[in-house]
N, C-alpha and C positions, 0 to 999 in steps of 0.2 A: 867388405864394403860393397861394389860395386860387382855384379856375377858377369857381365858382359861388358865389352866396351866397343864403338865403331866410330872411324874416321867419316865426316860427310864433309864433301865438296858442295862449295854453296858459289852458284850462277847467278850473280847480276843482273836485270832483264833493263833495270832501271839506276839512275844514281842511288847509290845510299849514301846518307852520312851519319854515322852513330859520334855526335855528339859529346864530346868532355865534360861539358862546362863547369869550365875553371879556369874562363878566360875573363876579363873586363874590358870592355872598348867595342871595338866595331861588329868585331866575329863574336858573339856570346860563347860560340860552342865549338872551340875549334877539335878535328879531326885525333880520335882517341889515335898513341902511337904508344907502340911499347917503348919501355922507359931505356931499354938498354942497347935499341938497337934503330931506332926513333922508325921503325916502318909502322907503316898503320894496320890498325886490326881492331877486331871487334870484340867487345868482353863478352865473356858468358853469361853473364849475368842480363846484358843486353838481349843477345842472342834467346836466351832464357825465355824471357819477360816475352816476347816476340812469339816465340813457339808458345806459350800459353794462352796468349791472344789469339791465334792463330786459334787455337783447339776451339777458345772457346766460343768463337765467331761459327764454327762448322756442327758443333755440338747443337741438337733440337734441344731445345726448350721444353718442348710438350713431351717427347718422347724419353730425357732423364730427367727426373726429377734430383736425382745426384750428380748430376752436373759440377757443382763447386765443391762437392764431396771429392769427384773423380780427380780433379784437378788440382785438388789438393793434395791428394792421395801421389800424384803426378809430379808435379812441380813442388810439393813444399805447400805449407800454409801462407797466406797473402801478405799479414800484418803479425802475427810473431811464429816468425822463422825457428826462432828456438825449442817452439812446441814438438815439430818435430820434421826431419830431412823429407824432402820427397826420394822417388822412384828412380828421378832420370837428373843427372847431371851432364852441365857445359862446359866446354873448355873456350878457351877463347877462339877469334877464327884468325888464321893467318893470311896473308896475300900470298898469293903462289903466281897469279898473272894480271897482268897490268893493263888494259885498252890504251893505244896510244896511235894519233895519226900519222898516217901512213899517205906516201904520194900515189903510189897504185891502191887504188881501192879506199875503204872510209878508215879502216885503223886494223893493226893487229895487236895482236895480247905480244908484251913482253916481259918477262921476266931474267931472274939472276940464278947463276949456280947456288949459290946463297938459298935462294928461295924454295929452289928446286930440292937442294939436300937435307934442308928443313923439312920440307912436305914429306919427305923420303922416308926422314926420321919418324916424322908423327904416324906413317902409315908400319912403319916395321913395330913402333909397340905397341901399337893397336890390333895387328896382327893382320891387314887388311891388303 
């Protein structure tokens, strides 16, 4: 399937909020959580969709002409997925640390041994 695999830690600079929506009422899109453990996180698919925006906002125009070839090649085809898998797959991302206010200073990151032996997990079989 897959010849390599790597763990990334992903830094906040700014709020994110990825979105559910599969809500009705005030919040249209409340805060994706995983179903078993109700913390929040972000799907790969999300994450996904992001990283290929990303490529394709930094990609010249003038300089590939296969540009949406690459990217396809990359990520999978846009409109049927079934044609055929891209290159790089995502997993979902987890929370590992929290920003939370603090009275000395403006906030620290907090987390749970929970969160920590999960990240642990994800890094031992990823080999990282």
């Amino acid at each position: 399937m897959f010849q390599a695999q790597q763990a990334i830690f992903i830094y906040c600079v700014s709020p994110v909020h990825m979105g559910a929506g599969t809500a009705i009422g005030l919040i249209d899109n409340p805060i994706q959580r995983e179903r078993h453990t109700e913390y929040p996180m972000i799907a790969g698919s999300g994450l996904k969709g992001a990283v290929r925006h990303h490529f394709w906002t930094q990609l010249d125009d003038n300089g590939r002409k296969d540009k949406g070839n690459l990217l396809n090649r990359l990520f999978g085809p846009e409109t049927d997925a079934s044609e055929f898998a891209g290159a790089v797959s995502f997993g979902d991302a987890q929370l590992v640390a929290f920003p939370v206010r603090c009275v000395k200073g403006a906030f620290v990151y907090a987390t749970s041994s929970t969160a920590l032996a999960r990240a642990m997990r994800t890094l031992n079989v990823t080999g990282t």
